[in-house]
N, C-alpha and C positions, 0 to 999 in steps of 0.2 A: 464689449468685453466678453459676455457669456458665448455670445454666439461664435465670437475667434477660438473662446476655449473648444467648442463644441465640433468647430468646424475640424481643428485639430484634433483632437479626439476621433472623428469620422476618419482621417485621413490615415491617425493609427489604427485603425480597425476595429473602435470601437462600433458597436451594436446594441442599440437602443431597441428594446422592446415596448410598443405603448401600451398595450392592453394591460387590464386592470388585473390585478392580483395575479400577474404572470413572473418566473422569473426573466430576468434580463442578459444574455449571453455578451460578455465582454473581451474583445482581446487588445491591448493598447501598447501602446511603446513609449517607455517610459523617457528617452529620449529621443522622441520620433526617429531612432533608430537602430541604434543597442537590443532593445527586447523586443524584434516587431516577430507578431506570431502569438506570444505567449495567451495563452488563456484562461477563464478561469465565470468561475459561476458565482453571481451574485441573486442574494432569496430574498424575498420579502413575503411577510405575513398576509400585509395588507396593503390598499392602495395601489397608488401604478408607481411604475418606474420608468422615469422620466428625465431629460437631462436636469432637470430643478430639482427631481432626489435622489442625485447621484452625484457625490461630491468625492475629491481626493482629498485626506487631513495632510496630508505634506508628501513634498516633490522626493523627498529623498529615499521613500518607503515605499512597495510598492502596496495599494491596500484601499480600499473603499471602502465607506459607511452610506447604507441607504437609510433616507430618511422617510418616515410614512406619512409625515403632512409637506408633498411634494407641493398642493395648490399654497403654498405659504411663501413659495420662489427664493429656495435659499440662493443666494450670489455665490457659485463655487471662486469667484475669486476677491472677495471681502475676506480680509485677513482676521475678522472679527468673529468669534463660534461663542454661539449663548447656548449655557446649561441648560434652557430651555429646548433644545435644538438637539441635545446629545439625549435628554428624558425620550423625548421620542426616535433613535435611532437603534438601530442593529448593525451587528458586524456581520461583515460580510467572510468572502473568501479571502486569503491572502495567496496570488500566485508566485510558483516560487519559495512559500514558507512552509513551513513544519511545524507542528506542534513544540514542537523541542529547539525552533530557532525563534521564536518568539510570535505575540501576535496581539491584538490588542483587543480586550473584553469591554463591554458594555458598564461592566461594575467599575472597572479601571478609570475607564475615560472619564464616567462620573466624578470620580475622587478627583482627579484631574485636573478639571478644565471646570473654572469658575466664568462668568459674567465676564466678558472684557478678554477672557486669555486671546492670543492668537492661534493660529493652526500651527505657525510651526515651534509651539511652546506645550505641544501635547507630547508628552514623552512615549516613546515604545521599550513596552513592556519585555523581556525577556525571560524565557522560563515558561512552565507551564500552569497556567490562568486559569478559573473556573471558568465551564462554558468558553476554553478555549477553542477556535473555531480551525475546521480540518479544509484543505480543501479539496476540489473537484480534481480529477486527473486530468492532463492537457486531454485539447478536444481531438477524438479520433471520429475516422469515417464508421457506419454502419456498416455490417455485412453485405453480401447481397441481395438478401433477401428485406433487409431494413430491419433486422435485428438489431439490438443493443449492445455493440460490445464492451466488453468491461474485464477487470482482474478480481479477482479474491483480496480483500483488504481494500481497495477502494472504496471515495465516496461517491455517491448520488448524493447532489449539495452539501454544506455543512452537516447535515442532522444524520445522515444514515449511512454506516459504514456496510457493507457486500461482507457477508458471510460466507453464504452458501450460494449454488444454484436448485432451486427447491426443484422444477420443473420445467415443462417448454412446450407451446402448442401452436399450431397455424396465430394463432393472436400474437405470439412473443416469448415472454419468458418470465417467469416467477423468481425472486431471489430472494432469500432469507436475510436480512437485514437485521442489526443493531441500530435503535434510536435513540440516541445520545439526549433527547431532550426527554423523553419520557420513561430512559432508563430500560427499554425492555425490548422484546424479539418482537418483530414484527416480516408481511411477508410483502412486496413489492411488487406487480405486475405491470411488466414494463412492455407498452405494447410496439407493435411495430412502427416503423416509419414509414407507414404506407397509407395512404386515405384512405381508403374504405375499413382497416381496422380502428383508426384514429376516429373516426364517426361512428364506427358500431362499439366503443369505448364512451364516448363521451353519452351514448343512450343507456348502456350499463351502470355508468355513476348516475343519471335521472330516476334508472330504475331502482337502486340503493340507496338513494337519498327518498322515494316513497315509501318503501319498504323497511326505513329508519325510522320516518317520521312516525309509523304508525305502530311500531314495537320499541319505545323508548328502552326498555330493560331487556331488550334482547331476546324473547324467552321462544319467538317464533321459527329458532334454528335457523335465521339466512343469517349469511356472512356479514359481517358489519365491517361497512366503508371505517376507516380512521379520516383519510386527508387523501386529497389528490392534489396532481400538479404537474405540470410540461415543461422536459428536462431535455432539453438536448434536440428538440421534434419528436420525443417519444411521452404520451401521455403515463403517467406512471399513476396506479392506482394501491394507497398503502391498507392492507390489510391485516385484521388481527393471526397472530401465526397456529396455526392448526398442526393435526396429526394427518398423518396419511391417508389418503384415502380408502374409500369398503374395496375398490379394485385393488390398489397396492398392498395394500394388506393380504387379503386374501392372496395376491399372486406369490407376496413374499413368504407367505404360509405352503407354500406348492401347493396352491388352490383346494383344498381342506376346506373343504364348506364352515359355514357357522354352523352352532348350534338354533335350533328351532327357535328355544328363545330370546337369545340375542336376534337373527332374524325379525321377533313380534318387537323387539322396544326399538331396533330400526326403522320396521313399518312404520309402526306408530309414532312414530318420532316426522320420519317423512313427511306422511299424510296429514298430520299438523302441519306442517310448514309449507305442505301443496293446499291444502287446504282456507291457508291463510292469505296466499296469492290469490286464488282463487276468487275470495273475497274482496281482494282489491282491482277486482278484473285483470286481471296477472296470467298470463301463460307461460311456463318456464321455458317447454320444448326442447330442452335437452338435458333430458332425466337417464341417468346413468350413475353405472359405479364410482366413475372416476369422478362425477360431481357432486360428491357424499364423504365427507370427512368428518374422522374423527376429531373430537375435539385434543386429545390426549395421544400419542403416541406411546405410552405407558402398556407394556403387555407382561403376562406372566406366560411361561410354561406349562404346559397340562400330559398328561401321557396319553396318546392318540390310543384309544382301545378298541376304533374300528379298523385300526390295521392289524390285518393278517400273518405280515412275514414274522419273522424270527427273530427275538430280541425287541427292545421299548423302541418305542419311536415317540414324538414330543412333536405337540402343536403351539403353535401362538394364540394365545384368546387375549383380548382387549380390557384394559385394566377396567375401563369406563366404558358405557354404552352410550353414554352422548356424542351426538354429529352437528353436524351443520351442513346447508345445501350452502353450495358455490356457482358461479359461472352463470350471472345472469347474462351474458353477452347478445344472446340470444331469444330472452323474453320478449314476450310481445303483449301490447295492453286488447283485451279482445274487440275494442272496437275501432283499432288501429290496421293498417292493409297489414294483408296474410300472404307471405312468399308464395308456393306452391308447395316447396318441398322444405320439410323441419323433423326434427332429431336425427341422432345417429342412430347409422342404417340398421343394427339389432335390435333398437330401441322403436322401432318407428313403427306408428300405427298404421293397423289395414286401410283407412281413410284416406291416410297421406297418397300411399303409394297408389290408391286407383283415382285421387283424384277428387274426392267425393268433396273437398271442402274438411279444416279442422278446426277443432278447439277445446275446450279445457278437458275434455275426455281422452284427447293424446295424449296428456302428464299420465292418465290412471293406465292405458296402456305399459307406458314405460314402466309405472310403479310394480305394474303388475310382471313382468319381464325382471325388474330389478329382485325382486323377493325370489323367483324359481332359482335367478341365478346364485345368488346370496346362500340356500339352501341346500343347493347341487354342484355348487363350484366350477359350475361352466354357463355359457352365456346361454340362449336357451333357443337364437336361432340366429348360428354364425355364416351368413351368408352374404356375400357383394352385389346380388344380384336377385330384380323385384321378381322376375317368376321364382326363381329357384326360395324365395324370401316366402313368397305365397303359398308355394307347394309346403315347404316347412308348417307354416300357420295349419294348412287341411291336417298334415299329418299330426299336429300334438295337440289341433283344437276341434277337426273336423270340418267338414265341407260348407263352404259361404253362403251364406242365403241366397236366393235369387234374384231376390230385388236388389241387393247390394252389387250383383254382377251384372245387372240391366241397368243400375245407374252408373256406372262405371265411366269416367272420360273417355274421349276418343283414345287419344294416346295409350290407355290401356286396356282395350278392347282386343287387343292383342295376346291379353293373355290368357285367353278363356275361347273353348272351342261353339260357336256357331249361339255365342252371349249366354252357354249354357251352363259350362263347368270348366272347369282349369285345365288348361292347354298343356296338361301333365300324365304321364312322363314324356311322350309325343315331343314336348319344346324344349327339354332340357339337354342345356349345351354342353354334356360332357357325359363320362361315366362316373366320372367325382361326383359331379354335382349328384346323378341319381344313388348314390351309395351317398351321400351325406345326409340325403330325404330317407333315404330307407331306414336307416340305423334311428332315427329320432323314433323314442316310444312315444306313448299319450301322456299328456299333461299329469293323469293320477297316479299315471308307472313311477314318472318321475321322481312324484313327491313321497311316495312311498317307499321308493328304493334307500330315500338319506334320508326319512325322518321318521323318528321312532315315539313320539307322541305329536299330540294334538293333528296327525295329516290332516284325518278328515276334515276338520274345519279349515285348516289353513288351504285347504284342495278348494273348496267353497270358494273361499277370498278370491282364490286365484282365479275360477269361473267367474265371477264376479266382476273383477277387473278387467279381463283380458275378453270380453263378448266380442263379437266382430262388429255391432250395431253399436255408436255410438253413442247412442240415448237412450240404450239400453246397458251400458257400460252402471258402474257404480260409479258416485261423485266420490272426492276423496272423503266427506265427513259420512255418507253410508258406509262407506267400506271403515271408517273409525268405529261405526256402532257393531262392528262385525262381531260375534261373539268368539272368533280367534283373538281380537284385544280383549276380551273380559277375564278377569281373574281366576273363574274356575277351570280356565284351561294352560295355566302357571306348573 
């Protein structure tokens, strides 16, 4: 009997997912030929989904209930449904229906269906239900790329309606989402449908589920995972919803540096939270503006008084100074293998690009790049290319040590004339490129040009961070004892 149900079922285009706590993509005809095609998405909490817990309540609706004690072998075609059997189920999708044409709740069917009812003596409900259930949009192709596509106002499963498009990167695409179950904003990273993002996803949720377990109350500034789950071939990761980033921010400010002290509670906010990787043998490796959000999108107006021209001009300052770091996609645990080449390329330390071997000293490089920029409103060495990248470094930090250019890989032996000094101006491929070198002043021009107290020490910090020698760099909790975070320079 089950297995003619089942076999039927396959021949309408049903699709059984076995794996445990996944959902199950279904599309069936309801008389193997009227509705062939339609589809629609069926969720489960828990357990697998399986043909023994996935049952139809009756031929005339279109609509399934998963049950979660599947090893219990409901008989989808025993006319017999024990209350026992509905205690443990959830509604699913209904394809086809609307909120507003009816649909049937969990609390419903309860009332419902006593001991003994049969299936087709469960009445459907009309009107709008508590926890009445939304569904999925028919199934469409991905992009080309293996993007997600979707409308405004759709759901991802029952539980989350598409707000927004928050963002979008080489991984996929972020959407701002409504959770119907938990009542609040949340932000959804929905990754490509491409293997090597789907694996370098599913090491992201390992590394967030460490990084969870060991900061129960949150207070170590990383992002905190909600729920995951794979929707469609696309891993979807739901996260809590944030403010914009210290980049978007600032760019949406026409790049209007912070203030120095906003700056020190970013630091310091950071370097706890690098800090606390750190300790769990954590490398982030891709420390940047855009991976630094505020918690808050909440800003006030201020009257800009370092501009010059004629008449007020008004900046954005950030109601709150709490952030959170993002985008573990790319951590790595340090005693795990090391690609060869990690962060983005303004962020990236002198180590990476000759080769020399990295690790947790590459976050405090970034940190230390991320603060110049935060303070001067420009990136602090914007360049596509490692000589031209290199020559940048001599000019705002001075010339490489020797030993660091005699340990240097083969591959970048190239960039240094006879293993002695940098292959500059001699190797630079443009007149751009040497007019982009030129105009960079020194790291202390820099910081003295945009900031009108505390430089001196925070010029320090940035020596500090940014050394060319690695092991001679500051760890993130020396650079916290810096006397730039201590109070009497507030």
């Amino acid at each position: 009997m089950f297995r003619s149900d089942m076999q039927r079922g396959v021949a309408a285009g049903i699709e059984y997912d076995y794996r445990p706590g996944k959902r199950a993509r279904l599309a069936w005809d309801d008389s193997e030929a009227e509705n062939a095609g339609k589809r629609t998405e069926v969720g489960c909490t828990t357990g697998n989904i399986n043909p023994y817990g996935v049952f139809r309540p009756w031929r005339q609706r279109t609509g399934w209930i998963v049950i979660n004690k599947p090893e219990r072998g409901v008989d989808v075609a025993s006319p017999l449904v024990t209350k026992d059997y509905f205690d443990q189920a959830m509604p699913a999708c209904y394809a086809g229906q609307s909120e507003q044409s009816g649909c049937l709740s969990v609390a419903a069917a309860k009332m419902a269906v006593q001991p003994g009812s049969t299936i087709s003596s469960v009445p459907f409900f009309d009107g709008v239900l508590p926890r009445a259930i939304a569904s999925s949009p028919p199934w469409r192709e991905d992009d080309k790329d293996g993007h997600y596509m979707f409308e405004l106002g759709e759901n991802i499963t029952y539980r989350y309606k598409v707000i927004s498009k928050m963002g979008e990167g080489t991984f996929g695409r972020v959407l701002e989402c409504w959770d119907r179950e938990a009542q609040e904003f949340v932000a959804i990273k929905l990754i490509r449908n491409v293997q090597k993002y789907r694996d370098a996803a599913m090491i992201e949720i390992d590394v967030l589920r460490v990084l969870a377990k060991n900061d129960k109350g949150g207070s170590r500034r990383c992002v905190q995972l909600k729920d995951w789950f794979d929707y469609r071939n696309h891993v979807c990761m739901v996260f809590e919803k944030l403010g914009p980033s210290l980049y978007d921010f600032l760019r949406k400010n026409s790049y209007r540096p912070y203030s120095v002290d906003l700056v020190r509670e970013f630091g310091r906010q950071l370097l706890e939270s690098v800090a606390y990787m750190h300790d769990l043998t954590l490398i982030h490796t891709d420390l940047k503006p855009e991976n630094i959000l505020l918690v808050s999108s909440d800003h006030v107006k201020v009257l800009d008084y370092k501009k010059t021209s004629s008449g007020k001009e008004f900046k954005k300052v950030p109601k709150t100074c709490e952030i959170k770091l993002i985008d573990f996609g790319s951590a790595t645990f340090d005693s795990r293998y090391h690609c060869s080449i990690v962060s983005t390329r303004h962020y990236r330390a002198p180590e990476v690009i000759l080769g020399l071997g990295w690790s947790y000293s590459c976050d405090l490089w970034s940190v230390g790049c991320i603060l110049v920029e935060l303070c001067s409103g420009d990136t602090l060495f914007q360049t596509h290319e490692n000589l031209e990248h290199l020559a940048m470094m001599e000019r705002v930090l001075g010339p490489f040590p020797q030993h660091m250019i005699k340990r240097a890989e083969r591959r970048a032996e190239k960039y240094f004339k006879h293993g002695r000094e940098l292959n500059w101006p001699e190797g630079a491929i443009s007149r751009e490129s040497l007019r982009a070198v030129r105009k960079l002043p020194r790291l202390r021009n820099i910081i003295m040009q945009h900031v009108d107290h505390s430089a001196g020490a925070l010029i320090d910090l940035l020596q500090g961070l940014l050394r060319y020698e690695p092991c001679e760099r500051f760890s993130a909790k020396e650079a916290l004892a810096h006397p730039f975070f201590s109070e009497c320079y507030h």
